[in-house]
C-alpha positions as protocol buffer text, in pm:
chain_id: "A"
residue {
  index: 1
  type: UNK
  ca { x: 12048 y: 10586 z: 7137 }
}
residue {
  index: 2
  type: UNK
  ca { x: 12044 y: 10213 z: 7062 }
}
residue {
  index: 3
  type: UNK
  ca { x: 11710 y: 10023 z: 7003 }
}
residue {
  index: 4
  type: UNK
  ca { x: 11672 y: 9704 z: 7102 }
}
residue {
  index: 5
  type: UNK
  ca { x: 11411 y: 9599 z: 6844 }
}
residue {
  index: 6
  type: UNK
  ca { x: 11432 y: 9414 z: 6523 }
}
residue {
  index: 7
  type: UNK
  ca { x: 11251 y: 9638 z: 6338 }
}
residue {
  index: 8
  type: UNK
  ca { x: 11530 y: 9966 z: 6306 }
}
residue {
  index: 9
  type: UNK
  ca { x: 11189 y: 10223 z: 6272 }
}
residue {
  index: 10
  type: UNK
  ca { x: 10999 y: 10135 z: 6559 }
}
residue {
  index: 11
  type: UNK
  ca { x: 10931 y: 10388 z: 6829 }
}
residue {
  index: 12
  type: UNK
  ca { x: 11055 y: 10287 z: 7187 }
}
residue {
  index: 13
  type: UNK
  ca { x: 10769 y: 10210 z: 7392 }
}
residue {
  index: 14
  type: UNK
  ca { x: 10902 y: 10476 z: 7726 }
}
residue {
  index: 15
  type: UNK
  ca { x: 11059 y: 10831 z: 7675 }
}
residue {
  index: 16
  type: UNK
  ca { x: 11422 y: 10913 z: 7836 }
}
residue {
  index: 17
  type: UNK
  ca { x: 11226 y: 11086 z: 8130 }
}
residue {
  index: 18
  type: UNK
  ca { x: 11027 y: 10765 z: 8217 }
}
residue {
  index: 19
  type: UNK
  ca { x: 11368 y: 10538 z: 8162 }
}
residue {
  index: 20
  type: UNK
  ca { x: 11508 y: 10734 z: 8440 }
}
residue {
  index: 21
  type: UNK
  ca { x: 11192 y: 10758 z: 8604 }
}
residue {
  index: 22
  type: UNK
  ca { x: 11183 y: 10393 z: 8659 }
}
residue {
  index: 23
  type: UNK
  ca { x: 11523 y: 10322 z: 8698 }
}
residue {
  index: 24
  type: UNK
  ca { x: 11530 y: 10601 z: 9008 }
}
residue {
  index: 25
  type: UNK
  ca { x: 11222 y: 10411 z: 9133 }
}
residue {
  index: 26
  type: UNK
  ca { x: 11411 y: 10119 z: 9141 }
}
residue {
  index: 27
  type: UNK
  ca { x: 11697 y: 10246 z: 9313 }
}
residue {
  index: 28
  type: UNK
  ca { x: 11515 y: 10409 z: 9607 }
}
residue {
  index: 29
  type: UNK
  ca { x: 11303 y: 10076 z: 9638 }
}
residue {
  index: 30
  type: UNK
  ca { x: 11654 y: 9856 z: 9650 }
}
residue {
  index: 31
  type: UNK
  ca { x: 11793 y: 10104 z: 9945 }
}
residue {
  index: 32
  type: UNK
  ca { x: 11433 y: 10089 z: 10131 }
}
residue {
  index: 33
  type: UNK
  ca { x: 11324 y: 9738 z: 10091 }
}
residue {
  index: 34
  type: UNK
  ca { x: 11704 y: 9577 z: 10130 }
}
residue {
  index: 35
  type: UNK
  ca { x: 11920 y: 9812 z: 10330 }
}
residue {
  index: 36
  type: UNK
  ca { x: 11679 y: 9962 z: 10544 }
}
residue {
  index: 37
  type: UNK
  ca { x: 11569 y: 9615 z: 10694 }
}
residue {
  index: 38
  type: UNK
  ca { x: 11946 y: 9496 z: 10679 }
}
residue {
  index: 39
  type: UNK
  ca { x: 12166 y: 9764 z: 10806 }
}
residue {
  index: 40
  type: UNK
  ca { x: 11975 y: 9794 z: 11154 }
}
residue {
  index: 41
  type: UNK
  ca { x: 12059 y: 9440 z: 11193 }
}
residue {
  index: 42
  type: UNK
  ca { x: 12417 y: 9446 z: 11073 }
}
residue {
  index: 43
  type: UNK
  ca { x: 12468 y: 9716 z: 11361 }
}
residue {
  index: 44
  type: UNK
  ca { x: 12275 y: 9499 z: 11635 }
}
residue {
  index: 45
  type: UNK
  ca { x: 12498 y: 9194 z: 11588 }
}
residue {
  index: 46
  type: UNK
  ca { x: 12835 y: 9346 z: 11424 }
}
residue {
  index: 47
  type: UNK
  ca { x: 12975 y: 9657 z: 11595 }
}
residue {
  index: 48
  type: UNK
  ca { x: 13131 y: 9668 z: 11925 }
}
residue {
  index: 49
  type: UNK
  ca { x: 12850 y: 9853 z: 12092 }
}
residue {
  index: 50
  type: UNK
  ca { x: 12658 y: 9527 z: 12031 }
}
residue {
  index: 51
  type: UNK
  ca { x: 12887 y: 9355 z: 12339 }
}
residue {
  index: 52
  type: UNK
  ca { x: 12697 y: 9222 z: 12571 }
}
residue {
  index: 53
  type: UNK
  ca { x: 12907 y: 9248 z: 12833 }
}
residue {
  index: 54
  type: UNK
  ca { x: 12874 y: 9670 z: 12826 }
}
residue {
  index: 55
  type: UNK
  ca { x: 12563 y: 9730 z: 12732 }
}
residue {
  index: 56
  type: UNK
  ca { x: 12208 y: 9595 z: 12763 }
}
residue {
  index: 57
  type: UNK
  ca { x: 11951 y: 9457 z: 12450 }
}
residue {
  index: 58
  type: UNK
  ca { x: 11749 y: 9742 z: 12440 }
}
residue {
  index: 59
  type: UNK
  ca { x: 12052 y: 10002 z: 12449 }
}
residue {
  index: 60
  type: UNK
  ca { x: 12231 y: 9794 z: 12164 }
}
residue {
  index: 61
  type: UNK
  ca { x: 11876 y: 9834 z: 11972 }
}
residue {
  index: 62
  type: UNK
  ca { x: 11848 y: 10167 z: 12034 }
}
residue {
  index: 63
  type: UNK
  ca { x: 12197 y: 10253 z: 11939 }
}
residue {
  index: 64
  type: UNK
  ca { x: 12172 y: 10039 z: 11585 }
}
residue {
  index: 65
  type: UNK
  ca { x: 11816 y: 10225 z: 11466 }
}
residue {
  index: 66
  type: UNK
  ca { x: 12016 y: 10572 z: 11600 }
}
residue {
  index: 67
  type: UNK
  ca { x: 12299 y: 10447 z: 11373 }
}
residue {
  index: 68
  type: UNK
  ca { x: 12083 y: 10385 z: 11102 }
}
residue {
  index: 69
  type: UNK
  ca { x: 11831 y: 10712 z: 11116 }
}
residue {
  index: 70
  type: UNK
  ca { x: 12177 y: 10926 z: 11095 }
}
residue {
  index: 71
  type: UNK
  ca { x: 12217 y: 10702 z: 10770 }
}
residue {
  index: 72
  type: UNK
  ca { x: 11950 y: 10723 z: 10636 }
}
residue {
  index: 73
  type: UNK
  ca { x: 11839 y: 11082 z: 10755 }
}
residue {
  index: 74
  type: UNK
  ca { x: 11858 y: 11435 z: 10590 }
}
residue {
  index: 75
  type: UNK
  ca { x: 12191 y: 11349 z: 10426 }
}
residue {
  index: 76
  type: UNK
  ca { x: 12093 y: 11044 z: 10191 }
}
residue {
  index: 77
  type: UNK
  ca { x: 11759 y: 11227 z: 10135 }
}
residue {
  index: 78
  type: UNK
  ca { x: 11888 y: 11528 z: 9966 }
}
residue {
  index: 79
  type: UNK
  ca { x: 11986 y: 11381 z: 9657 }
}
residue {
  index: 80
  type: UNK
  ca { x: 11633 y: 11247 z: 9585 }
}
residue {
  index: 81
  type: UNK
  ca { x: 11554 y: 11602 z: 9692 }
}
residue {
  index: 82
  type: UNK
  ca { x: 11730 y: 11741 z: 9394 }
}
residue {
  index: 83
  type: UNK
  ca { x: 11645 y: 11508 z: 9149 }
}
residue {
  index: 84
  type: UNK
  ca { x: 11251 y: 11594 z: 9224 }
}
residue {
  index: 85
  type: UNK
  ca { x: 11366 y: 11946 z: 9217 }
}
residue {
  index: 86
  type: UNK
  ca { x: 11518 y: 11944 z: 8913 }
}
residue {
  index: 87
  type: UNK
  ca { x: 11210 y: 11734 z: 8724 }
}
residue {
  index: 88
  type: UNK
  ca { x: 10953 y: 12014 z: 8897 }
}
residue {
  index: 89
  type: UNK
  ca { x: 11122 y: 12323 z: 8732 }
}
């Protein structure tokens, strides 16, 4: 791998395992933190459920946090399922 140090015999500070440790980390906090506030309100304001003229506030809320628990249900889930799979065995 490449080393990013000046000194050519220096020992990196984090294994492989704990790069990708932290990098998944990262990832899952970026779709929590970002999309799961955002994408709720994307479907509130941007679809054409969200008319007013057809439907009422509460059923255009309802229908964006349905939207986004089908998203964000079983399906994007199972790859983090395998990945902690995989590092358990």
């Amino acid at each position: 791998g490449v080393k990013l140090s000046p000194d050519p015999k220096e020992e990196p500070e984090f294994s492989a395992g704990a790069y990708f440790a932290m990098l998944f980390s990262a990832g899952v906090a970026v779709g929590l933190f970002f999309y799961g506030v955002s994408e709720p309100l994307y479907y509130e304001n941007n679809t054409r459920f969200a008319n007013p003229d057809y439907h009422s506030r509460d059923e255009v809320d309802i229908m964006a946090m349905t939207l986004t628990y089908y998203h964000w249900g079983l399906a994007a889930w199972a790859p983090y399922l395998v990945v902690a799979i995989g590092s358990a065995l």
